[in-house]
C-alpha positions in Angstrom: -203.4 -45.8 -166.0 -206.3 -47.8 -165.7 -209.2 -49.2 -168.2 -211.7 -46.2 -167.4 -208.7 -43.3 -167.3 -207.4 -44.7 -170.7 -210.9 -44.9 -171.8 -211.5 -41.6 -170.6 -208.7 -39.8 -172.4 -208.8 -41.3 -175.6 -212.1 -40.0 -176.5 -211.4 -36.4 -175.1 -208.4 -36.6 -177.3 -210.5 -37.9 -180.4 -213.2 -35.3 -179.4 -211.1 -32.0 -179.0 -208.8 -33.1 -181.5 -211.0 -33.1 -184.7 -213.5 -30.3 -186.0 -216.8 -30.2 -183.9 -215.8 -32.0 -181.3 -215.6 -28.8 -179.0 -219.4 -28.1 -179.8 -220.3 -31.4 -178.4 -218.2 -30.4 -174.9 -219.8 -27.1 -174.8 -223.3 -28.3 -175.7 -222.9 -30.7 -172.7 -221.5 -28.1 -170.3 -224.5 -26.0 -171.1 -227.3 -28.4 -171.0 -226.1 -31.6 -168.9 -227.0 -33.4 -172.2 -226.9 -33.4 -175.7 -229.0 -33.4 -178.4 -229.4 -36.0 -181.0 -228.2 -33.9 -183.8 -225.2 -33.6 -181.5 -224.9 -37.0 -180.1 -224.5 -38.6 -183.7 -221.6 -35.9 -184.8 -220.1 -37.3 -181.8 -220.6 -40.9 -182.8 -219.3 -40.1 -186.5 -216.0 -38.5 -184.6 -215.3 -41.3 -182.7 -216.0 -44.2 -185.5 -213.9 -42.6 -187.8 -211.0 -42.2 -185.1 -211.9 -46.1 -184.3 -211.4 -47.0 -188.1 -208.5 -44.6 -188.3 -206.6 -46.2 -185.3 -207.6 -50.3 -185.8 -209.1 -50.4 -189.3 -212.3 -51.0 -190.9 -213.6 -53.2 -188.2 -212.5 -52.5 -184.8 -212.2 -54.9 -182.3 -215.0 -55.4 -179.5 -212.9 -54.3 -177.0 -211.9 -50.7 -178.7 -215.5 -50.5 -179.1 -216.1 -51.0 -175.8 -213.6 -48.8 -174.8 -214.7 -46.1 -176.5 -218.0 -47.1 -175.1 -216.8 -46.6 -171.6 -214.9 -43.4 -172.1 -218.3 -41.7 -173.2 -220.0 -42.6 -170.5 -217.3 -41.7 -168.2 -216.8 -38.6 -170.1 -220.6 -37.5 -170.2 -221.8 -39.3 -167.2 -225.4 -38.0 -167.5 -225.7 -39.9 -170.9 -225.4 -43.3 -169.1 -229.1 -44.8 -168.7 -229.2 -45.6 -164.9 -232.6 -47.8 -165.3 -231.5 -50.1 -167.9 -228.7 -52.9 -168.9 -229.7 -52.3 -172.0 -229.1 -48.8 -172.3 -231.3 -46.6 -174.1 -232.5 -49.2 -176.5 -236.2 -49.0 -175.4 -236.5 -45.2 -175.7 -234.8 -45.7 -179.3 -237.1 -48.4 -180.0 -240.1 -45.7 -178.7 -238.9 -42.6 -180.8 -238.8 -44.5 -183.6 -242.0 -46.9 -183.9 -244.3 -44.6 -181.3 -245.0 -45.8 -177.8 -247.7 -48.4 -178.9 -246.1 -50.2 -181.7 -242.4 -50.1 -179.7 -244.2 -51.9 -177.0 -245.7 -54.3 -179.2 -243.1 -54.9 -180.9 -240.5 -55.5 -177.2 -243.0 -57.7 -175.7 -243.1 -60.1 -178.7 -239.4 -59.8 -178.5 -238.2 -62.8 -177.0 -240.2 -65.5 -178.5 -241.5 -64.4 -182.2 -238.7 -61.9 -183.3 -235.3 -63.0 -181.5 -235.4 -67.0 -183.1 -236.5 -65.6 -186.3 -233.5 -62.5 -186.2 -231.3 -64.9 -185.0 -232.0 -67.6 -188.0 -231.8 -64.6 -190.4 -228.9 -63.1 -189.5 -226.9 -66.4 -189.1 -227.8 -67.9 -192.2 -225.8 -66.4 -194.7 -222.5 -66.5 -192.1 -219.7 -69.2 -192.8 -219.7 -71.8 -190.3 -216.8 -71.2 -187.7 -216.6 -71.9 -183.9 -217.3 -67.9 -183.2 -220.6 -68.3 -185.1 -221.3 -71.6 -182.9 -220.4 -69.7 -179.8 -222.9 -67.0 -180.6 -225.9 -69.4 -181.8 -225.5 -71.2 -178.3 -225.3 -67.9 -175.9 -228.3 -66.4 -178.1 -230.2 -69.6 -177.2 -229.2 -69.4 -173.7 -230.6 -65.9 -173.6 -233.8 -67.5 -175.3 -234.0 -70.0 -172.3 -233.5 -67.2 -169.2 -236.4 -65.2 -170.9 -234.5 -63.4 -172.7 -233.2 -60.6 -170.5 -230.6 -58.4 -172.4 -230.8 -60.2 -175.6 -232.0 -57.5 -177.9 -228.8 -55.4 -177.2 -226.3 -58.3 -177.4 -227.4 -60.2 -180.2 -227.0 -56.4 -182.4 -223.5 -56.2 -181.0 -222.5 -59.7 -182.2 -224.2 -60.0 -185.3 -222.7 -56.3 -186.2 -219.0 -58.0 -184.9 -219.6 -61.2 -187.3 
């Protein structure tokens, strides 16, 4: 079985195996999408089956994984226009079109180093924490493409 197959099957077995989870299949089948209201039952599903199966803190690649069988599952819920998903249109529905854009066009030289320095300071040194200081400064130095997205994922995995 390969990575997108395993993927595939572990959230349609996470889904249909706790309460709810047929709504969000059915919901889908009807509407080639889902609602918010919907989407985040289906996040709360499959977290708590993450934290079930691979504790509190579930390693990037489950999370991934899980990541990829939703998108293979519900394959009109993948953004096809961004790498960063659908962090701009979350960034629009909750600050407004005008502030969101403000706020995304200042992000890669006023925000990111000051988000960056924040999150970081309060983290033991370690080599991860070195790792991720050098690639989010790399990202700072290529404009930062993708950076928004990646630096939430690894401060969230720190």
């Amino acid at each position: 079985m390969n990575v997108m197959q395993l993927s595939f099957q572990n959230v349609r077995v996470a889904l249909y195996s706790k309460p709810g989870g047929n709504e969000i299949f059915k919901e889908y089948e009807k509407t080639s999408t889902i609602s918010d209201v919907t989407r985040r039952k289906m996040v709360n599903i499959l977290v708590a089956d993450m934290v079930e199966s691979h504790g509190r803190v579930p390693p990037m690649n489950v999370r991934i994984l899980y990541a990829l069988g939703i998108i293979t599952l519900f394959p009109k819920l993948k953004d096809p226009d961004s790498k960063n998903g659908y962090i701009d249109q979350d960034f629009t529905m909750i600050f407004g079109e005008e502030v969101s854009g403000k706020f995304l066009s200042k992000w890669p030289t006023f925000f990111k180093p000051r988000v960056i320095a924040d999150c970081c300071k309060n983290l033991t040194p370690s080599p991860r924490v070195d790792e991720l200081l050098v690639s989010a400064q790399q990202e700072s130095d290529d404009g930062g493409k993708c950076g928004h997205s990646r630096l939430h994922m690894q401060c969230a995995t720190l």
